[in-house]
C-alpha positions as CSV (number, residue, x, y, z in Angstrom):
1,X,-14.0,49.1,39.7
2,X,-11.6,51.9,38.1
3,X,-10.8,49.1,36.0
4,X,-14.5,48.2,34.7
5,X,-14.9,51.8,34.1
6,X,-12.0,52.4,32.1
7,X,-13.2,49.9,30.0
8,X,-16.5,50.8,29.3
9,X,-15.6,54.1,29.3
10,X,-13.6,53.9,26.2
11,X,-14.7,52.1,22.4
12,X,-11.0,51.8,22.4
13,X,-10.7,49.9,25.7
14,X,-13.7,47.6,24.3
15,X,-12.0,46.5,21.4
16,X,-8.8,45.6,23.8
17,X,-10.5,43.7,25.9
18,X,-12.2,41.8,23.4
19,X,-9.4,41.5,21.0
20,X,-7.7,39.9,24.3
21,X,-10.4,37.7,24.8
22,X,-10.6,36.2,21.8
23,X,-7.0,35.9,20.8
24,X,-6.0,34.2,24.3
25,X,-9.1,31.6,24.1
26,X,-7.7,30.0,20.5
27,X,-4.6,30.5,21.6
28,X,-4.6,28.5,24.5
29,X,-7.0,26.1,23.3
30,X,-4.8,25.3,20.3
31,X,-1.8,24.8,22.5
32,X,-3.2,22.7,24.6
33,X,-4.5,20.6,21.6
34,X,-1.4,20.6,20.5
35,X,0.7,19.8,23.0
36,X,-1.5,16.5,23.6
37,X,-1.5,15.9,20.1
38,X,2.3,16.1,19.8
39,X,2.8,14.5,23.3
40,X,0.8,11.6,22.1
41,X,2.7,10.8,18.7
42,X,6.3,11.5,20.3
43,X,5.9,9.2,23.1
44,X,4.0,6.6,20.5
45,X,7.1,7.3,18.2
46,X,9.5,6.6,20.9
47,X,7.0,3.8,22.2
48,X,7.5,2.1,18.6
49,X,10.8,2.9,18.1
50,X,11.7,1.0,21.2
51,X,9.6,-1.5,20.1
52,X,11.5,-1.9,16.8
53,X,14.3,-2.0,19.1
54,X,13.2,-5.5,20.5
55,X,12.1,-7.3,17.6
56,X,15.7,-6.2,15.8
57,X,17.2,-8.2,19.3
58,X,14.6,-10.7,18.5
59,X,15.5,-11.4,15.6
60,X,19.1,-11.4,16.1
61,X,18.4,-14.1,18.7
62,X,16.4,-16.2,16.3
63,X,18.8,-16.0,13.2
64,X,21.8,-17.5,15.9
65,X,19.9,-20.2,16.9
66,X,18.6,-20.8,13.2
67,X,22.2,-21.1,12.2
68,X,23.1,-23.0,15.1
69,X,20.2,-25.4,14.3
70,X,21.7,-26.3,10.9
71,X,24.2,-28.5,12.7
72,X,20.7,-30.7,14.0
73,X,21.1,-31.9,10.3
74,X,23.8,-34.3,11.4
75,X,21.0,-36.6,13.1
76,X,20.8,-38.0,9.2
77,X,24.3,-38.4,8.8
78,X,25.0,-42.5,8.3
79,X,28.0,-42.6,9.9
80,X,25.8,-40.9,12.9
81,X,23.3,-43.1,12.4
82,X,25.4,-46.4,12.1
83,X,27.5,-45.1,15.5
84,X,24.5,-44.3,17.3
85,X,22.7,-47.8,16.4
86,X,25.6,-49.8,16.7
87,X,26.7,-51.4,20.4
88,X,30.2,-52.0,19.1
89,X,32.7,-49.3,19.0
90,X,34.1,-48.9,15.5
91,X,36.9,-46.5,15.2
92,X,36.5,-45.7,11.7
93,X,33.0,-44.5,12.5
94,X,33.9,-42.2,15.4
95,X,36.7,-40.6,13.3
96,X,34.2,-40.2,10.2
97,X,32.2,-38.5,13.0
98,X,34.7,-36.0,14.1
99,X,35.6,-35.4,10.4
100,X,31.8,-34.5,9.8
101,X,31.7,-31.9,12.4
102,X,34.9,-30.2,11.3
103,X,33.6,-29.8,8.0
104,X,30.5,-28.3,9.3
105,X,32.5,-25.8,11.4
106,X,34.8,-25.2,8.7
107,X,31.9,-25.1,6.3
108,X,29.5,-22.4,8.9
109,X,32.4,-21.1,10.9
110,X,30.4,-21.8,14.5
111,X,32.8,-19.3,15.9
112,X,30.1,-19.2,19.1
113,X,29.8,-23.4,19.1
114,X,31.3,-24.8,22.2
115,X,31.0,-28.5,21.2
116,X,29.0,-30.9,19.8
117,X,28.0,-34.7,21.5
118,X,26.1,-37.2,20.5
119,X,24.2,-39.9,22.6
120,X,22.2,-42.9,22.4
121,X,20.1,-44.8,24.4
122,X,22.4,-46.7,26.5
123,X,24.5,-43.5,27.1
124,X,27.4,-44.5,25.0
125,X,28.7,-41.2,23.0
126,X,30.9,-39.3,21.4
127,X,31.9,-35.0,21.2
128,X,34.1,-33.0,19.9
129,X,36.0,-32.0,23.1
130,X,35.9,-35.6,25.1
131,X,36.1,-38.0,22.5
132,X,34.1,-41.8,22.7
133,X,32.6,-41.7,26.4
134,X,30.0,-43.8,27.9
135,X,27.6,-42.1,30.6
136,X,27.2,-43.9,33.8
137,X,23.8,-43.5,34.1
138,X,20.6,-44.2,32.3
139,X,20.3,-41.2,30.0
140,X,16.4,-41.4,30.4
141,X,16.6,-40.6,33.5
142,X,17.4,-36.9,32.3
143,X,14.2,-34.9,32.2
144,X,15.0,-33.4,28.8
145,X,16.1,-36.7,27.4
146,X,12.8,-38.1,28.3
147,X,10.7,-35.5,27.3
148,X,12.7,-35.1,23.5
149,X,11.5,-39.0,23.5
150,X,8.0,-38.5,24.4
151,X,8.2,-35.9,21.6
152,X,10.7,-37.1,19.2
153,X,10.0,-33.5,16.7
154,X,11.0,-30.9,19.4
155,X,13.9,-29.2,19.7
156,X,14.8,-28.0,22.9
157,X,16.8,-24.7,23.7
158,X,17.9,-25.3,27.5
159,X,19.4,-22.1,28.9
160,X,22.4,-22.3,31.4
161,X,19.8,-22.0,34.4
162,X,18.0,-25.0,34.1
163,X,20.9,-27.1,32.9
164,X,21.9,-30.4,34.4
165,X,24.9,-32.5,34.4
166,X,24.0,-35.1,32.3
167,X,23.1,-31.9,29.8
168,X,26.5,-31.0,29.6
169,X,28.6,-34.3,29.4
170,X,31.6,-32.2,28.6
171,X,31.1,-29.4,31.2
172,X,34.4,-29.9,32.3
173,X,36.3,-29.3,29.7
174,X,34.8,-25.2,30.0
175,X,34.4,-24.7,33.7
176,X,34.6,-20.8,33.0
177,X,31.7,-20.7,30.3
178,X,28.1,-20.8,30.8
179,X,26.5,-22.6,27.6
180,X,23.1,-22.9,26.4
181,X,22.3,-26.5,24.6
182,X,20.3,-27.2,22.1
183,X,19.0,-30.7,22.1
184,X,17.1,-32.6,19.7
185,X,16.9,-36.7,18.3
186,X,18.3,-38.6,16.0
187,X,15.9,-41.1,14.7
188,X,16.0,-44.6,12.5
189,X,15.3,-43.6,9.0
190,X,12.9,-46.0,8.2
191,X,11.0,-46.6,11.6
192,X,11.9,-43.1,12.8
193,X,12.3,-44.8,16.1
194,X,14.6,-42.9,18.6
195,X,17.9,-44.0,18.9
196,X,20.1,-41.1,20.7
197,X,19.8,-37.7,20.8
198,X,22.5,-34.7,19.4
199,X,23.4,-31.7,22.1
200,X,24.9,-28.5,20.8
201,X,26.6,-26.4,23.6
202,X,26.5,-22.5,22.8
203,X,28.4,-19.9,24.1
204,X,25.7,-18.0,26.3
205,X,28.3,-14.7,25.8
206,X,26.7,-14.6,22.3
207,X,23.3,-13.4,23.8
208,X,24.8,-11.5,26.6
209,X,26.5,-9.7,23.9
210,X,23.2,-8.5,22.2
211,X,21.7,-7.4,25.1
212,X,25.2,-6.0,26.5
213,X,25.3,-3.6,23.3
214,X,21.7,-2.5,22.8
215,X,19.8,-0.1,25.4
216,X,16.9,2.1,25.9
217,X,17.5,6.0,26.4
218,X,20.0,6.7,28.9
219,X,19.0,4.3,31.6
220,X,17.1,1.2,29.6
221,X,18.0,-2.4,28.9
222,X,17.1,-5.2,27.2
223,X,17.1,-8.8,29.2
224,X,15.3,-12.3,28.2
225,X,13.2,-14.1,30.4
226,X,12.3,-18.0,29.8
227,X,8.0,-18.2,29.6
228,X,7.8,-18.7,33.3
229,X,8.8,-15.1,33.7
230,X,12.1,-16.0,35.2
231,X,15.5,-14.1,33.5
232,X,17.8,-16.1,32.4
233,X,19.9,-13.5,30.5
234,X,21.2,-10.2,31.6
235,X,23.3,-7.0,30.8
236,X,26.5,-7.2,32.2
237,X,26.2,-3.6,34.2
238,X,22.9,-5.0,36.0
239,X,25.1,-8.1,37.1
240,X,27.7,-5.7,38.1
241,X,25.7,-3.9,39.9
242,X,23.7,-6.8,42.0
243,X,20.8,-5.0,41.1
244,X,17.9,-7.2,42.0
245,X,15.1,-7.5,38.8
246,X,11.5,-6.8,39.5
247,X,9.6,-9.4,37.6
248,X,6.8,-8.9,35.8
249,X,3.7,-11.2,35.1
250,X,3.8,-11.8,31.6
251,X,2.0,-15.3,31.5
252,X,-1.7,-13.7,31.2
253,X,0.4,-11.8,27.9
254,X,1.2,-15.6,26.7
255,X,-1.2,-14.7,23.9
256,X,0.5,-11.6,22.6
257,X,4.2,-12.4,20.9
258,X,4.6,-8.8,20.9
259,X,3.7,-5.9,23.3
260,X,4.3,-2.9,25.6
261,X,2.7,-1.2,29.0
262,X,3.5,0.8,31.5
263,X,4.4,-0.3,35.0
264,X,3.6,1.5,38.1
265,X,4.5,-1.4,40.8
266,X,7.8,0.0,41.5
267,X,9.5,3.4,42.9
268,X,9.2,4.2,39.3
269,X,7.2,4.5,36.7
270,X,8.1,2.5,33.5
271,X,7.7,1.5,30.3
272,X,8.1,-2.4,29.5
273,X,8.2,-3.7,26.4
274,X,9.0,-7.0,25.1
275,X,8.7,-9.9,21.9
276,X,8.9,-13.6,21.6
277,X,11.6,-14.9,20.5
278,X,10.4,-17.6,17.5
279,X,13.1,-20.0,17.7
280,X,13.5,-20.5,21.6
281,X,10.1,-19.1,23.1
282,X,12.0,-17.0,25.0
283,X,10.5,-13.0,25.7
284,X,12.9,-10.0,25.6
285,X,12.0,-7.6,28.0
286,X,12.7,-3.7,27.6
287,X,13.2,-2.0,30.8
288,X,13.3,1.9,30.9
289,X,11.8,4.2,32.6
290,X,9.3,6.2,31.3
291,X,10.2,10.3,31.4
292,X,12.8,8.9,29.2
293,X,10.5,7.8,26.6
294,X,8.1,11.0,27.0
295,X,11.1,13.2,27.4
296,X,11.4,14.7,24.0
297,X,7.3,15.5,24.5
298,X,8.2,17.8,27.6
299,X,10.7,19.9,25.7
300,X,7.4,20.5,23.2
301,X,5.2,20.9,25.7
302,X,7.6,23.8,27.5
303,X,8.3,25.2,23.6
304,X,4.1,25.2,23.0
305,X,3.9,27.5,26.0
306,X,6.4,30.1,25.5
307,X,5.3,29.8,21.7
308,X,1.7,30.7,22.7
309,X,2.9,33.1,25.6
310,X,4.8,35.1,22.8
311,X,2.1,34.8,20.5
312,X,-0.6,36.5,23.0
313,X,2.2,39.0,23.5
314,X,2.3,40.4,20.2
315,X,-0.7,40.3,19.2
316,X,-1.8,42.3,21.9
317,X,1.5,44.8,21.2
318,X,0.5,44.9,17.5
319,X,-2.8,46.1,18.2
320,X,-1.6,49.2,19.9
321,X,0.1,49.9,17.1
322,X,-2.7,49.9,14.9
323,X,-4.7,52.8,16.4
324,X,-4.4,55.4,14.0
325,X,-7.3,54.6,10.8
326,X,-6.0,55.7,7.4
327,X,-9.7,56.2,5.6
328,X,-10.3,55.2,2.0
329,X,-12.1,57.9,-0.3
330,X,-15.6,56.4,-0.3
331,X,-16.5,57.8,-3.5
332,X,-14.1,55.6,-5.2
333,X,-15.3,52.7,-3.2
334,X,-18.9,53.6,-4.7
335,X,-17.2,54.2,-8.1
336,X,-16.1,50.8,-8.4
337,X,-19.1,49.4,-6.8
338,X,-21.2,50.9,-9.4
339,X,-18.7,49.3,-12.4
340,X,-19.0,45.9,-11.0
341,X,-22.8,46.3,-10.9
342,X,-22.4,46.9,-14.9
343,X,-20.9,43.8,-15.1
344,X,-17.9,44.9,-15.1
345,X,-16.0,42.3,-12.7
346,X,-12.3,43.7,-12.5
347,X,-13.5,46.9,-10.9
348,X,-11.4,46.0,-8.2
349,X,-10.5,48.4,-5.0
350,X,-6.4,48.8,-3.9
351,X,-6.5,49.4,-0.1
352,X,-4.6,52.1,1.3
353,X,-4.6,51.3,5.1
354,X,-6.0,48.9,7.5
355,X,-9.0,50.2,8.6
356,X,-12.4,49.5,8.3
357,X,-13.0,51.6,4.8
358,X,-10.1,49.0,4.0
359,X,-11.4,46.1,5.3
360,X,-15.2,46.7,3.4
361,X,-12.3,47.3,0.1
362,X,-10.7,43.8,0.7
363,X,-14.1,41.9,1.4
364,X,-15.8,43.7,-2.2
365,X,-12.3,42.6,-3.8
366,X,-13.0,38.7,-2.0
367,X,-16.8,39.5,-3.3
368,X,-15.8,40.2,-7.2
369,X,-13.4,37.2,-6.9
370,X,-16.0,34.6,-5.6
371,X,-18.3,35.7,-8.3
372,X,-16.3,35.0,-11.1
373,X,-15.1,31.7,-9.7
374,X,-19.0,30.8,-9.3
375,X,-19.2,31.9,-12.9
376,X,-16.5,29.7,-13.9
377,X,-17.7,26.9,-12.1
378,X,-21.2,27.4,-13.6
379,X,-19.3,27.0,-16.8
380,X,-17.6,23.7,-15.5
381,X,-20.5,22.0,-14.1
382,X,-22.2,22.9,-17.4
383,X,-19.5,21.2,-19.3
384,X,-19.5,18.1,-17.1
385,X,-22.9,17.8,-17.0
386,X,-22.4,17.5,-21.4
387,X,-19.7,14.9,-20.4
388,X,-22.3,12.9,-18.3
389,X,-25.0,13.2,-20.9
390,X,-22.2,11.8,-23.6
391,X,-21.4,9.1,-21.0
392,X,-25.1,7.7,-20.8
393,X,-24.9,7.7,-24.6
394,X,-22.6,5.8,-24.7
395,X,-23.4,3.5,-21.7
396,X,-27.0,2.5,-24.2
397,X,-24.8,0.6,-26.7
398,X,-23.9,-2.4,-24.2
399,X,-27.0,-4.0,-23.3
400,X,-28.6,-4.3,-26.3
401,X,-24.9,-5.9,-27.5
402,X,-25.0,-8.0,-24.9
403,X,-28.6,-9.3,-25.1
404,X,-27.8,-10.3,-29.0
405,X,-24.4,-12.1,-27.9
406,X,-25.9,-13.6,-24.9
407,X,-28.9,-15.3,-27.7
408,X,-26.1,-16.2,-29.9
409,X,-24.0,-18.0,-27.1
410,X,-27.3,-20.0,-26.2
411,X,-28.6,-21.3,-29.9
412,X,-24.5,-22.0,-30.7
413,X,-24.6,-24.0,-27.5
414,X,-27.9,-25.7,-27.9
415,X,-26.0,-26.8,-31.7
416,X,-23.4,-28.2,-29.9
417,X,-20.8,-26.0,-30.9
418,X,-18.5,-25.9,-28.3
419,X,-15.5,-24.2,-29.6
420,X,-17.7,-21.3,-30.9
421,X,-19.3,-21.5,-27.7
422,X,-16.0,-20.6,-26.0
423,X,-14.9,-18.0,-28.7
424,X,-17.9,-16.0,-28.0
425,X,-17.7,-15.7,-24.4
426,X,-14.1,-15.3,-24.8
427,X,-14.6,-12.6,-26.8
428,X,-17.7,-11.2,-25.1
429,X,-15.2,-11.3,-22.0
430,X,-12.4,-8.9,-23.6
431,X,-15.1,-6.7,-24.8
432,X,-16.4,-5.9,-21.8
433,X,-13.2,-5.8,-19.6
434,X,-12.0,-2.6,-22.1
435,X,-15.3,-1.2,-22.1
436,X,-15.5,-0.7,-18.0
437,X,-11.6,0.0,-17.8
438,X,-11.9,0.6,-14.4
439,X,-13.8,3.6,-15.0
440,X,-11.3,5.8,-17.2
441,X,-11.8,7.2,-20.7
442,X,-8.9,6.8,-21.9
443,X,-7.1,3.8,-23.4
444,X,-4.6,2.8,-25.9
445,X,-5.3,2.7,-29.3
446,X,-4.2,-0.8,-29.3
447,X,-6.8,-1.6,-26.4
448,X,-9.4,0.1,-28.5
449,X,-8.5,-2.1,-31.4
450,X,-8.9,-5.1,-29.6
451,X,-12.4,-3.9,-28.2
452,X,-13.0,-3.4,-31.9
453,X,-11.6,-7.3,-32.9
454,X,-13.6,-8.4,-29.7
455,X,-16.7,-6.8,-31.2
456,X,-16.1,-8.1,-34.6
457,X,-15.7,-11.6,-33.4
458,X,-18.7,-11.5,-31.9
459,X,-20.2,-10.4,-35.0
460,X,-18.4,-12.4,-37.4
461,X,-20.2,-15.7,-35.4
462,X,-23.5,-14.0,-36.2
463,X,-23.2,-13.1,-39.6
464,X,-20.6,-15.3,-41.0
465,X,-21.8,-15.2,-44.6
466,X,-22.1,-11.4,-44.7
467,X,-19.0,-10.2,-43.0
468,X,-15.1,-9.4,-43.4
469,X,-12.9,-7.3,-41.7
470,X,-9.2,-6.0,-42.1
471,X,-7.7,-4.1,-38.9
472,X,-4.3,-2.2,-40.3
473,X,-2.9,0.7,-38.2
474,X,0.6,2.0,-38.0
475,X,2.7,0.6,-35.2
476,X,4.1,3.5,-34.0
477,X,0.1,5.0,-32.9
478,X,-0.5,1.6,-30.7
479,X,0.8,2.8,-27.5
480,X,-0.9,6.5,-27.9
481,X,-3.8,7.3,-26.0
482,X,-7.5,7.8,-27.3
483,X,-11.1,8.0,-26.1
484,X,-12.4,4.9,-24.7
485,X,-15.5,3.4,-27.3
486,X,-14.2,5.9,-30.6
487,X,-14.1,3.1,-33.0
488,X,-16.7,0.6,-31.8
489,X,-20.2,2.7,-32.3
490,X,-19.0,3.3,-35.9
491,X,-17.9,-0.4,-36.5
492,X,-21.6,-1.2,-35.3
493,X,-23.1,1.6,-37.8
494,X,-21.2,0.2,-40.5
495,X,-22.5,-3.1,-39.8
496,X,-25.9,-2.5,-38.9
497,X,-26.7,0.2,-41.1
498,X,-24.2,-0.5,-44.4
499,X,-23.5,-4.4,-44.9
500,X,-26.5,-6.4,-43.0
501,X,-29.0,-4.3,-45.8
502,X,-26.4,-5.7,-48.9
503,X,-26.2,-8.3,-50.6
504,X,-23.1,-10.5,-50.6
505,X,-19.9,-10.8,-49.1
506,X,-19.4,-7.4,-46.5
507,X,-16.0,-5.6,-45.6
508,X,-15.1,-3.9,-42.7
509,X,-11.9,-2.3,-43.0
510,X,-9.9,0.0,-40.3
511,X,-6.6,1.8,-41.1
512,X,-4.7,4.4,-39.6
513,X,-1.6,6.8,-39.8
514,X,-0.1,9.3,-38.5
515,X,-0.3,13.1,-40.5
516,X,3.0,15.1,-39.8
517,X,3.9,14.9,-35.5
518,X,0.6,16.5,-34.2
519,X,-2.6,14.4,-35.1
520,X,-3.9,10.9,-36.7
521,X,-6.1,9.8,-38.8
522,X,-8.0,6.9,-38.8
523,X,-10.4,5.2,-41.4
524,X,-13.5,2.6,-41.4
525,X,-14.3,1.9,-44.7
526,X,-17.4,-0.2,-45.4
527,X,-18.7,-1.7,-49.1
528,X,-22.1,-1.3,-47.8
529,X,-25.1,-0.1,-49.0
530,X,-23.8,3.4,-48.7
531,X,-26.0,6.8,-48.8
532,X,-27.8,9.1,-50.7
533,X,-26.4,13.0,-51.0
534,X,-29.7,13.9,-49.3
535,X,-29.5,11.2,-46.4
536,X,-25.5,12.0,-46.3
537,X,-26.0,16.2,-45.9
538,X,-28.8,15.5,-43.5
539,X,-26.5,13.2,-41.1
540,X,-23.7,15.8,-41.9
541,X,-26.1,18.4,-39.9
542,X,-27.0,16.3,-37.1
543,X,-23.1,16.0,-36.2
544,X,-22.7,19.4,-36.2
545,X,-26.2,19.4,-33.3
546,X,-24.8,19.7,-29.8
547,X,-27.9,17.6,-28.9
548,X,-30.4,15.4,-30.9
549,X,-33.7,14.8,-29.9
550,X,-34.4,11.8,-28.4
551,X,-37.0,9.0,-30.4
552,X,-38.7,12.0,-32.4
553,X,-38.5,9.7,-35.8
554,X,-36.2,13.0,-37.9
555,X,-32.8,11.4,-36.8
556,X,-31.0,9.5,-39.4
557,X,-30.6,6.0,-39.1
558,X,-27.4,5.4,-36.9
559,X,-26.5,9.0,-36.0
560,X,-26.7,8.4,-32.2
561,X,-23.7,6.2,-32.7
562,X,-21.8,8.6,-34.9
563,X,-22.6,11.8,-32.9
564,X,-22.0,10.4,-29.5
565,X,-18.2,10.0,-31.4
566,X,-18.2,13.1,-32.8
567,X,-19.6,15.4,-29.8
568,X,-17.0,13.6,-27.4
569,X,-14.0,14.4,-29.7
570,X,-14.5,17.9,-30.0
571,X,-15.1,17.8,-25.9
572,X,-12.5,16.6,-25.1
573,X,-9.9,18.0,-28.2
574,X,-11.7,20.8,-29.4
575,X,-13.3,21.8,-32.6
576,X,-10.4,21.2,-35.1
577,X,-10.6,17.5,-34.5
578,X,-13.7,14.9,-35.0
579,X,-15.9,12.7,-37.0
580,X,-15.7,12.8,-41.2
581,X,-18.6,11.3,-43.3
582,X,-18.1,10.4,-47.0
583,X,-20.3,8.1,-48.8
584,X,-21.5,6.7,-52.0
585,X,-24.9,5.1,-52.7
586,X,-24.6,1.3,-53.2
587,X,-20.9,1.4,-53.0
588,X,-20.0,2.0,-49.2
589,X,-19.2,4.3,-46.7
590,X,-15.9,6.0,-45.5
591,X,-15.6,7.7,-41.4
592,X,-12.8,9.6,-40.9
593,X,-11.8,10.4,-37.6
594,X,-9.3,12.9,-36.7
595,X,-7.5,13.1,-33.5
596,X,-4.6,15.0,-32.1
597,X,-1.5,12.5,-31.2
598,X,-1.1,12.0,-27.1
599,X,2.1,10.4,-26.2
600,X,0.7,10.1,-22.2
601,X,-2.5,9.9,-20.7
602,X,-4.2,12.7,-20.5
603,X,-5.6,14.1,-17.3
């Protein structure tokens, strides 16, 4: 109760207790958030990290019995072949035999290869350790001989579990060593019929050694299972130990080569992971439990609690320390609220304390500031709503192009003209893959002339009595960056509005240079029917319009084309640079355009 009144008992009390309030609420909402947050992507780091961790031991697996596989390649050896076929023991094949597999060793260095045999059907054979041997039984009567019969493609990888004797004719000759065999056929060349079968023995310490030298956390380990779920492999200290693996049911998993889950059928809680070894089928299992996964994401969760716990702390110690109010002069406040009211927009206040005088100074600071930024985004929007007005411009020039090509590419097909046919929409093609440039405005100058050549392909097909054209530009200015669609209206005007309306033979001409480092110039030169001073100063005017009307009859003919150009250069470079009209009646017409030089593309 003393408590309650104390508070509302004092405005000063209020403002503690709410302040309280609403700092510990965020506080402790945001570091709960962020503890599960950061909980969630450590253990998923450590999660795939581990992961990682058993495809790496996957792989190594694979690669060794890749490698080891490469000795299979002795099924197509003749000598092989002739031994294996042959029911008479030839000497000279057997030692060509024994040669063949010292050259692969020396050849692969199978440091890990324990010996190689080959069978055939009747169970005569010969290895590397034991020499020419004949088996006394029927070598069918192994399971995996049969089954490599009944599919003479497979190659089986037989761990040291499920081996049998006849698996390991040589077994004797390494008592000490568990092997893993890799068996496979040797088949006729030209009946691929079975005729024996080759066995390598592998050194199972190979294997044990990955999984002996790789581990999870401080406790973890690696060990393979075969796809019944049984382990056939694992790390020495777990043998040493006689520590007795829980086995987990990974044939409903048979689907997934790759995964991880978290097991709760033992004392512990853990997190398995494991792959699929490509080569043998086999599954690596991970095997750690799981606070040593998550363990890093308790030391954040401990460090988001004392950081929010200090947090609270000063925050509320700060605010005690703010009690004391350090007023600004409100007639200056006014003062400067009366300026900005005049339009003056830098009448801005300069706090002199925190308190609330200060705060209403910062907020009519933040008030002036947002103002002019909505001014100067006005300004902006204005400008980009001119670009989008320039861009729908320029958009009108395609269809009408197109429909024209499209009637020219049907009456030059219906004539039979196949070759034109293909130059058209050749050309057509190129044309319009520059003019949508995935959206940008700018290209190269040398795109830009080939939009133009594209163009005037097109055009030549259409007018081929009437028109000529000469591209010639400076090297050097190919790579630099222009406007997209600079040359191509006026190329059209000069067409349209210059040569179609003359009489004879029409040129089109284009040339460019550079003037000093900072600009270019570039020409289109026509021997049209040129322009009269009157009709020249009136389409001088219209470029200088930041708008024409649309369709109200006073335009000259083919100033849309020419201003579109013109308006968009001085956007985009500024009022020094743009469009040039010179002209003589009955003689031609000359466009200059001036642009600054732009190594890079602009932004």
């Amino acid at each position: 109760m003393k408590l309650m009144r104390w508070i509302f008992s004092s405005l000063r009390a209020k403002l503690l207790t709410l302040f309280v309030i609403l700092t510990t609420i965020p506080l402790v909402t945001i570091g709960l958030v962020s503890y599960q947050k950061s909980f969630n992507t450590v253990s998923g780091h450590s999660k795939a990290a581990t992961m990682l961790v058993a495809d790496q031991l996957g792989r190594d697996i694979d690669v060794l019995f890749q490698d080891t596989g490469k000795l299979l390649e002795l099924e197509k050896n003749p000598s092989v072949l002739h031994y294996l076929f042959s029911q008479v023991d030839t000497y000279e094949d057997a030692k060509e035999i024994l040669k063949t597999f010292d050259l692969y060793r020396e050849t692969y260095k199978y440091d890990s290869v324990l010996n190689i045999t080959m069978v055939n059907l009747y169970g005569r054979g010969i290895s590397e350790r034991k020499g020419v041997f004949q088996l006394d039984k029927n070598p069918l009567r192994n399971p995996h001989f049969l089954h490599l019969v009944n599919h003479p493609n497979a190659v089986l990888n037989i761990p040291p579990s499920e081996a049998s004797p006849l698996d390991r004719v040589d077994q004797f000759q390494y008592p000490e060593k568990n092997v893993i065999s890799l068996m496979a056929t040797v088949k006729q060349r030209i009946t691929h019929e079975v005729i024996g079968f080759i066995i390598i023995d592998l050194d199972d310490s190979v294997v044990e050694q990955f999984i002996d030298t790789v581990s999870i956390g401080k406790t973890g380990f690696f060990y393979v299972v075969n796809p019944a779920g049984d382990p056939i492999f694992t790390p020495s200290r777990i043998q040493r130990s006689g520590q007795t693996l829980q086995p987990f049911d990974l044939t409903h998993r048979s689907s997934e080569p790759r995964g991880g889950f978290v097991d709760r059928s033992v004392d512990k809680t853990h997190f398995v992971v494991y792959t699929t070894s490509e080569a043998t089928g086999w599954k690596i299992v991970g095997l750690v439990p799981l606070q040593e996964i998550v363990a890093e994401a308790n030391e954040i969760r401990q460090l988001i609690i004392v950081s929010v716990a200090l947090s609270i702390l000063f925050t509320i110690t700060a605010y005690f320390f703010i009690t004391r109010r350090l007023t600004y002069p409100v007639q200056l406040l006014k003062n400067k609220m009366r300026q900005a009211a005049s339009g003056y927009l830098e009448a801005k206040v300069k706090p002199s304390g925190q308190d609330e005088i200060a705060d209403l100074g910062n907020s009519f600071n933040i008030m002036l500031e947002k103002i002019k930024m909505l001014l100067q985004q006005s300004i902006e929007e204005q400008e980009h709503i001119q670009k989008a007005e320039l861009r729908t411009l320029q958009a009108q020039i395609n269809p009408h192009f197109l429909y024209n090509t499209l009637d020219s590419i049907i009456w030059t097909a219906e004539a039979g003209k196949n070759k034109d046919v293909i130059q058209l929409v050749q050309a057509l093609s190129k044309f319009f893959r520059t003019s949508l440039n995935k959206g940008r405005d700018w290209i190269r100058l040398e795109q830009e002339l080939d939009h133009v050549r594209s163009y005037l392909v097109i055009q030549q097909m259409r007018y081929r009595d009437i028109l000529h054209y000469e591209l010639e530009v400076e090297p050097s200015l190919s790579t630099l960056y222009i406007l997209k669609m600079t040359l191509q209206p006026i190329v059209e005007n000069a067409l349209y509005h210059g040569i179609k309306n003359k009489r004879g033979k029409g040129l089109i001409r284009i040339t460019g240079h550079a003037i000093e480092e900072d600009h270019m110039v570039l020409l289109i030169k026509d021997n049209g029917i040129g322009m009269s001073n009157e009709k020249l100063e009136q389409l001088r005017e219209q470029l200088n319009k930041e708008r024409l009307p649309n369709e109200t009859g006073d335009e000259v003919s083919g100033g849309f084309g020419l201003h579109n150009v013109h308006q968009r250069i001085r956007l985009y470079y500024g009022d020094r640079y743009g469009v040039q009209i010179d002209s003589v009646d009955q003689v031609g017409t000359t466009i200059t355009i001036r642009i600054p030089v732009k190594g890079g593309m602009p932004s």
